[in-house]
C-alpha positions in Angstrom: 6.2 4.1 -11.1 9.4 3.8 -9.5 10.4 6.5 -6.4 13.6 8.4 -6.2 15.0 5.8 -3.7 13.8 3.0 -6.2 15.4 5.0 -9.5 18.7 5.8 -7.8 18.6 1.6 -6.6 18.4 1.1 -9.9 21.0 3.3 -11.4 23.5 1.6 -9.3 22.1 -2.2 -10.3 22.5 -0.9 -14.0 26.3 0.1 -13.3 26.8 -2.6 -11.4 25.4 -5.5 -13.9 27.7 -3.4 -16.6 30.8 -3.5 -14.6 30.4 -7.2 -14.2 29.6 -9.0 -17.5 31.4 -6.0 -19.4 31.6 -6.8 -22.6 29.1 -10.2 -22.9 26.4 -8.1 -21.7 24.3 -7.6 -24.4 21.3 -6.4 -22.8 19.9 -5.0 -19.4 15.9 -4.8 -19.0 13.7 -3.7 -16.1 9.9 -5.2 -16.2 7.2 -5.5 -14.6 5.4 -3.3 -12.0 8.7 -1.3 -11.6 8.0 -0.2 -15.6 3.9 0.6 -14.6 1.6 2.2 -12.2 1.0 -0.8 -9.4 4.9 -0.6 -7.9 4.6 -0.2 -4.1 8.2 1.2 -2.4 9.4 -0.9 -0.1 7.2 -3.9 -1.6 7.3 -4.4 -4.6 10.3 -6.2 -6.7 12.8 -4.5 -8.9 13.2 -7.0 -11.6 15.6 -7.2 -14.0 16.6 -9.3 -17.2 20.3 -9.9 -17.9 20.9 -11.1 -21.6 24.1 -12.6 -21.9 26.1 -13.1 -25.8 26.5 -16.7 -24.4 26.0 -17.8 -20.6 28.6 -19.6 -18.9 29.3 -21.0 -15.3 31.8 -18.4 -14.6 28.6 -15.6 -15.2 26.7 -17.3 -12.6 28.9 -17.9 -9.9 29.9 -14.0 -10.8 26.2 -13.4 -9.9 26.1 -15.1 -7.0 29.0 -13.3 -5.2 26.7 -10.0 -5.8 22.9 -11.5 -5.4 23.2 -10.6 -1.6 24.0 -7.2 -1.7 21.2 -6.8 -4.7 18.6 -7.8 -2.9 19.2 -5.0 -0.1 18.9 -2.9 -2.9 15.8 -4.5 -3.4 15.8 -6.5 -6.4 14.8 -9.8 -7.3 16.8 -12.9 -8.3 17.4 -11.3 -12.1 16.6 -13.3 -15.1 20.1 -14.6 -16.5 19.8 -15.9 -20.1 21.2 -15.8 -23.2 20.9 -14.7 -26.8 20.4 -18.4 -27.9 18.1 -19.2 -24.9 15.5 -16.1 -25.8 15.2 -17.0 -29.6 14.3 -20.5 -28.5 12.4 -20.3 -25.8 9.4 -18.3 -27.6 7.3 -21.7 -27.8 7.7 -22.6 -24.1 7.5 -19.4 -22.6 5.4 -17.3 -24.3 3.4 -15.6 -21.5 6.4 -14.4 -19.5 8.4 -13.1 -22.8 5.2 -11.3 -23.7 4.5 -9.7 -20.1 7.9 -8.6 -20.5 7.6 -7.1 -24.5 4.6 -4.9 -23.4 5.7 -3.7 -20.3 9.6 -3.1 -20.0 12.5 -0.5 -20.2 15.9 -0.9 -21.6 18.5 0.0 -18.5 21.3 -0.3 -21.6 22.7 -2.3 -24.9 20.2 -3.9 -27.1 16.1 -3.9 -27.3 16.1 -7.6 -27.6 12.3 -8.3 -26.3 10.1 -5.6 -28.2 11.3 -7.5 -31.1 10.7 -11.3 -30.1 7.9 -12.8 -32.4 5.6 -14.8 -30.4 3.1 -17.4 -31.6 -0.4 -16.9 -30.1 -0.8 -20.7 -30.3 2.0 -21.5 -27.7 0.3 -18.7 -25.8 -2.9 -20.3 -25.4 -1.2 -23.3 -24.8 1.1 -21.9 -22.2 -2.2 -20.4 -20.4 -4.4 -23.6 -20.8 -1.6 -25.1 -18.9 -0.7 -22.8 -16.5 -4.4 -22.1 -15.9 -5.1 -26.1 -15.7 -2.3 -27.1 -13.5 -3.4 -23.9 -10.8 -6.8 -25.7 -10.9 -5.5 -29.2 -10.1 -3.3 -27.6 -7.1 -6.4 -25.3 -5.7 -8.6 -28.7 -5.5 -5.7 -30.2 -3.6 -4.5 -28.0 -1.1 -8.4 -27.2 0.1 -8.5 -30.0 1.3 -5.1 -30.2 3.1 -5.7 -26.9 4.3 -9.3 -25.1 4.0 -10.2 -26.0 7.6 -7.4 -23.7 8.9 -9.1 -19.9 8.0 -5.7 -18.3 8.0 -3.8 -20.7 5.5 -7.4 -20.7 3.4 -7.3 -17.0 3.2 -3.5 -17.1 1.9 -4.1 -19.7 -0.7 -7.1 -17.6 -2.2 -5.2 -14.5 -2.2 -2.0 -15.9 -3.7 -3.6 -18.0 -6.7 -6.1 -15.7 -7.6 -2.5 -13.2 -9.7 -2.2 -16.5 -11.4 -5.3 -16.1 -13.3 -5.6 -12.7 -13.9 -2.4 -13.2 -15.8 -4.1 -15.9 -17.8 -6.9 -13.7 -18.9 -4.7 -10.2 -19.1 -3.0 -12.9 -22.2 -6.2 -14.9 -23.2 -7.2 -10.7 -24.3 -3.9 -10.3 -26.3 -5.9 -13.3 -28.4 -8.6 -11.5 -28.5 -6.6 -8.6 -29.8 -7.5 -6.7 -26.9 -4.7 -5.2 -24.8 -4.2 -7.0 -21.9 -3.2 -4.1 -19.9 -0.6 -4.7 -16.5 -2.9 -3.7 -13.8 -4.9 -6.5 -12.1 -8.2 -4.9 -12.5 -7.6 -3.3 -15.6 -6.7 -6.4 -17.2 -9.9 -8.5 -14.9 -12.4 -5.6 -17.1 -11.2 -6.0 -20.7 -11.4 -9.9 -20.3 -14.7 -9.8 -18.8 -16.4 -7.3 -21.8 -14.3 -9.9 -24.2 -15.6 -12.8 -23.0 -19.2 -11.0 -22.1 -19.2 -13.0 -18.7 -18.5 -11.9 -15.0 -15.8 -13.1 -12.6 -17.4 -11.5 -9.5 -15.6 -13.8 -7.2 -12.3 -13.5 -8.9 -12.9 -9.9 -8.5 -13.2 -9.8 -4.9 -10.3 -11.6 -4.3 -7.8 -9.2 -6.4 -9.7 -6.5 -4.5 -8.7 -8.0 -1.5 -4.9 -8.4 -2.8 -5.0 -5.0 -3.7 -6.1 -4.2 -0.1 -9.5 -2.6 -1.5 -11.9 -4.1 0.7 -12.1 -6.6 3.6 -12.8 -10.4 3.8 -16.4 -11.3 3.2 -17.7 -14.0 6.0 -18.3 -17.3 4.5 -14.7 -18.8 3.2 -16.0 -21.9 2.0 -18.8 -20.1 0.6 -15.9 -18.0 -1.2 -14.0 -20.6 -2.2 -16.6 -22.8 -4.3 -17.2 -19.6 -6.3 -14.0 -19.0 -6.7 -13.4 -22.5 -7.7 -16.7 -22.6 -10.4 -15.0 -19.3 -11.7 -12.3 -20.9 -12.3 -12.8 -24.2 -14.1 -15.1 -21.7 -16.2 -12.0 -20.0 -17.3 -10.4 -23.1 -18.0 -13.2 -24.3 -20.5 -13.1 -20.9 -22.1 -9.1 -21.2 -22.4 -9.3 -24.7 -24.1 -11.9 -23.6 -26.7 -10.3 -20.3 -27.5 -9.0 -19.8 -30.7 -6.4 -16.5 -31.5 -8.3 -14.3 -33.4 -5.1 -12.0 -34.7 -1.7 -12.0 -34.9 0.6 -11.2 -32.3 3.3 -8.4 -33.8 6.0 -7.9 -32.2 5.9 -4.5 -29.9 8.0 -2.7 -32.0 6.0 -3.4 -35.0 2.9 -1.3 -33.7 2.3 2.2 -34.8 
């Protein structure tokens, strides 16, 4: 949850956004670990979504005279879109729109995202992808850089968000919850899918600053790498087993 600092940084990012698209602004949205429990002060992102009636140049060179100033604040680079741009980019964004319906708060206007309809097709193709590609990139960059310890380190600990994000959406599928929080979200996949991910595990532990690094990087890595090309073969023969309501349709 957000600290005073953070809530009074984002009071004046809410006037601010207001005062500058006026009447075009449709609606102002803050996601992600601002809206939950794993915001740190001082590190974590205040992210915002900016929905425009219609986007135009003159909105984004109006955003780039204040982006400077925002990020002192410490927010992200906002997303800037449209009404026509969220209706039609359901199929091709599926994961991001839904991390955002399940975990967001309107700042002001219109609750555009709780009511988005999302396809759990796209979704599982969206994470097939996303966790497909991720695998193609680990394979590379260990060999360009898993002799130096220090750049090994980092590349384990920066993929391993990308999929715990898969599965926190491969249990919205399931019609589980997929809850935010990294571990959280690493449990209910794991009692879904009635398998382990103990190296995946140690590596959000480790993100999370929960315990050390074990000795034995390579030893990591090739466990890390057999969890996940498991979790790619379990994303390409999943099937949605429910629907996926809108937010705002749930009791």
């Amino acid at each position: 949850m957000l600290d005073t600092k953070s809530e009074r940084a984002v009071a004046r990012l809410t006037d601010e956004v207001r005062r500058l698209f006026g009447t075009d602004l449709v609606s102002l949205v803050l996601y992600g670990s601002a809206v939950g429990e794993d915001f740190t002060p001082g590190q974590s992102d205040i992210n915002l979504a900016i929905v425009l009636d219609r986007l135009r140049f003159a909105h984004l060179q109006a955003l780039q005279r204040h982006l400077a100033a925002w990020h002192r604040l410490g927010a992200s680079t906002p997303l800037l879109m449209d009404r026509q741009f969220l209706a039609r980019a359901r199929d091709v964004f599926p994961m991001e729109l839904r991390d955002i319906q399940v975990q967001h708060r309107v700042l002001f206007g219109e609750e555009v995202f709780a009511t988005l309809r999302i396809d759990g097709r796209h979704l599982r193709y969206q994470a097939e992808h996303e966790a497909r590609s991720k695998l193609l990139r680990l394979r590379v960059l260990f060999a360009e850089v898993g002799a130096d310890r220090r750049r090994l380190r980092a590349l384990m600990r920066d993929s391993v968000k990308t999929f715990v994000i898969v599965m926190r959406n491969l249990c919205r599928l399931r019609g589980g919850e997929g809850p935010p929080r990294y571990l959280a979200a690493l449990d209910e996949f794991e009692r879904l899918a009635a398998l382990s991910f103990p190296a995946i595990r140690r590596l959000v532990r480790i993100k999370l600053g929960l315990e050390p690094w074990p000795d034995g990087l390579d030893e990591t890595f090739a466990s890390y790498l057999d969890e996940v090309e498991r979790l790619v073969d379990l994303t390409d023969r999943m099937v949605p087993e429910v629907p996926m309501p809108p937010v705002a349709d749930r009791g």
